[in-house]
Residue, then its C-alpha position, 0 to 999 in steps of 0.5 A: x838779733x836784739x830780741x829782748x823786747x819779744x822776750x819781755x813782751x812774752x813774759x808779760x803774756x805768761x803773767x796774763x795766761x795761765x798756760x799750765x794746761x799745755x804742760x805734756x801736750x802736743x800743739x801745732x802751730x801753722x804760719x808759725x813764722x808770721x808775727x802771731x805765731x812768732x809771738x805764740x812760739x817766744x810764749x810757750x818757750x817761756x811757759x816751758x822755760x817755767x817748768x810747763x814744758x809741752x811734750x812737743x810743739x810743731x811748727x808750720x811755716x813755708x820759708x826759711x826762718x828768721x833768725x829771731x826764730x832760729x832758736x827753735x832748731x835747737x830745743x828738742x821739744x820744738x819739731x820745724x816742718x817747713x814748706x808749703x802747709x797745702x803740700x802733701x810732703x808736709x800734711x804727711x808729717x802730720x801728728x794728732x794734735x792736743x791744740x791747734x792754733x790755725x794762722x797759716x792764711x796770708x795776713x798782707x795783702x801783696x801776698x794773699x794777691x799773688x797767690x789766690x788759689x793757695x790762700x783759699x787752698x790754706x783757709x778751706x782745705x787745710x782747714x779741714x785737714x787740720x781739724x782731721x789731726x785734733x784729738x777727740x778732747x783736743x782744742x783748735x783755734x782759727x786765726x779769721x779776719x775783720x775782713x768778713x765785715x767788708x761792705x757794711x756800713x756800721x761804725x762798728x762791727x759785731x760777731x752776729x754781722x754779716x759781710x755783703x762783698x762780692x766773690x769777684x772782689x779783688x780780696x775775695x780769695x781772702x775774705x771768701x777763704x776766711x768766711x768758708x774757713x769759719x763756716x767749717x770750724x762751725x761744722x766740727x762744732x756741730x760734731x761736738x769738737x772745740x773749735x773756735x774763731x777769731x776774727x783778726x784786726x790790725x794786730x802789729x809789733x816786733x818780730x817781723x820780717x824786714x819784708x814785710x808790706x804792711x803800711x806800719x812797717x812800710x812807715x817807719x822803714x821810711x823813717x829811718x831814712x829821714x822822711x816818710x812819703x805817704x801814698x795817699x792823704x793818710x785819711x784811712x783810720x785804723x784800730x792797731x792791736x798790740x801784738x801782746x794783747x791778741x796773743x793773750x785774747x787768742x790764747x784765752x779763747x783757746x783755753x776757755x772761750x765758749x763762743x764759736x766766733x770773738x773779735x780779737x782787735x783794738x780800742x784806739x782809732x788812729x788815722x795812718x796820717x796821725x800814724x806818720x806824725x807820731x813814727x816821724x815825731x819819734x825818729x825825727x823824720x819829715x812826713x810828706x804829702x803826695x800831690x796825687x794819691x794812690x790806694x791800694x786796691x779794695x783796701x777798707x777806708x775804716x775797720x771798728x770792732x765791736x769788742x763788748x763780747x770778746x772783753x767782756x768774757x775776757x777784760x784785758x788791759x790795753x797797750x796804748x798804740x803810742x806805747x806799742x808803736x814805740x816798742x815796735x820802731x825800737x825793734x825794727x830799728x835795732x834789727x834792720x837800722x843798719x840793713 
């Protein structure tokens, strides 16, 4: 597979991060195949590729690897540990850990629906399991969602607000997970343990799988052959994320984030209509409008962090959706054009 620009995108991380700290440490990594944890593994293998070389990296995933992944198999310091996370095969292997950085959680929707009893057993059980493997001084990350403000109605959503969804929402397997998973990072908190989380929002770029449901993907797979079929009137406005920018706000609250929860997301509002028009103006492909929509399930009509915490401990500089946008299609094009 192409991966130069997973590649570029994790050296510009490494430029951004001083990540010197890792050197001889041991880190987990769980649902390291996902697009966070991929872009975490392609950061460290550059870290070390600077002479900071940890004295192991772990990673968690439950299926097999994709091939830009596969490189993990041959370095010695990477250990896979493959299989269900909630599996007590896997929880066997187990080490004490310097850093945890916890994604294991089924970030799309058709997956976290599927199978409801094994996202909450990944955000609350394993959660607890995984704090239990963290050394005394060690460091521990929780990848939460801005799902946990579902049913307010602010425009925009701050650390201190607080969902109001229903435990028989179609998502709560998913929203009530990520609550509790929160709920028991504070718990070892209180026992003086570093652990922090990070409510995700709409983060997205390379270094997916061609599987992958999410209305970005979906859009610029329908792109490539020449129109791209909405499912609704694509009013629902979104605050993309790139991928560059929540590794590099995660990694630093890791590192030095002192609060128990940040909001990791964009700035940039787009519509998923607006979102069409650009993915159809750059692969020239025709957008069409359904005559009758269709939603999927509980999914939010708008999700607007508020980020003045989170940049104000840790300013960054935003890549632009259109820019990140593009970076994304040349990868997914590059590597699933001729599939």
């Amino acid at each position: 597979m192409d991966n130069k620009i997973i590649k570029e995108d994790a050296a510009q991380i490494i430029s951004l991060v001083d990540l010197q700290e890792l050197a001889g440490k041991k880190i987990l990594i769980t649902g390291a195949s996902g697009l966070l944890g991929t872009y975490f593994i392609y950061s460290l293998a550059e870290n070390a590729n600077r002479g900071n070389v940890p004295q192991s990296l772990s990673i968690m995933y439950r299926n097999n690897l994709p091939k830009y992944l596969e490189f993990t198999q041959k370095i010695s310091w990477i250990k896979n540990l493959q299989g269900d996370s909630c599996d007590e095969q896997i929880l066997s292997q187990l080490d004490f850990y310097d850093y945890i950085i916890h994604l294991a959680g089924y970030g799309q929707p058709g997956k976290f629906l599927e199978e409801p009893i094994n996202a909450l057993r990944m955000n609350t059980t394993l959660t607890i399991r995984l704090l239990e493997h963290l050394t005394p001084s060690g460091k521990f990350v929780f990848a939460s969602t801005s799902s946990v403000y579902m049913g307010l109605n602010k425009d925009a959503f701050s650390e201190n607000d607080i969902g109001i969804t229903n435990p028989m929402h179609p998502r709560a397997c998913y929203i009530e997970g990520k609550r509790c998973g929160e709920a028991i990072v504070n718990a070892f908190r209180a026992q003086g343990v570093d652990a922090k989380s990070v409510r995700i929002s709409m983060t997205y770029g390379p270094g997916v799988r061609q599987s992958d449901r999410r209305v970005l993907y979906e859009l610029i797979k329908k792109s490539m052959d020449g129109k791209i079929d909405l499912l609704d009137d694509g009013c629902a406005k979104r605050i993309y994320c790139y991928i560059t920018n929540s590794v590099e706000l995660i990694l630093k609250i890791l590192l030095h984030g002192m609060q128990p929860v940040y909001n990791v997301g964009g700035i940039e509002e787009t519509s998923i209509l607006d979102m069409a028009k650009y993915i159809g103006e750059y692969m020239n492909a025709k957008v069409i409008l359904p005559n009758t929509p269709h939603t999927l399930v509980g999914s939010p009509q708008r999700d607007r962090l508020d980020m003045s915490m989170t940049l104000k401990e840790f300013p960054i500089t935003y890549v632009s959706f259109r820019d990140g946008l593009i970076r994304t299609i040349n990868w997914y094009q590059k590597n699933y054009g001729g599939a």
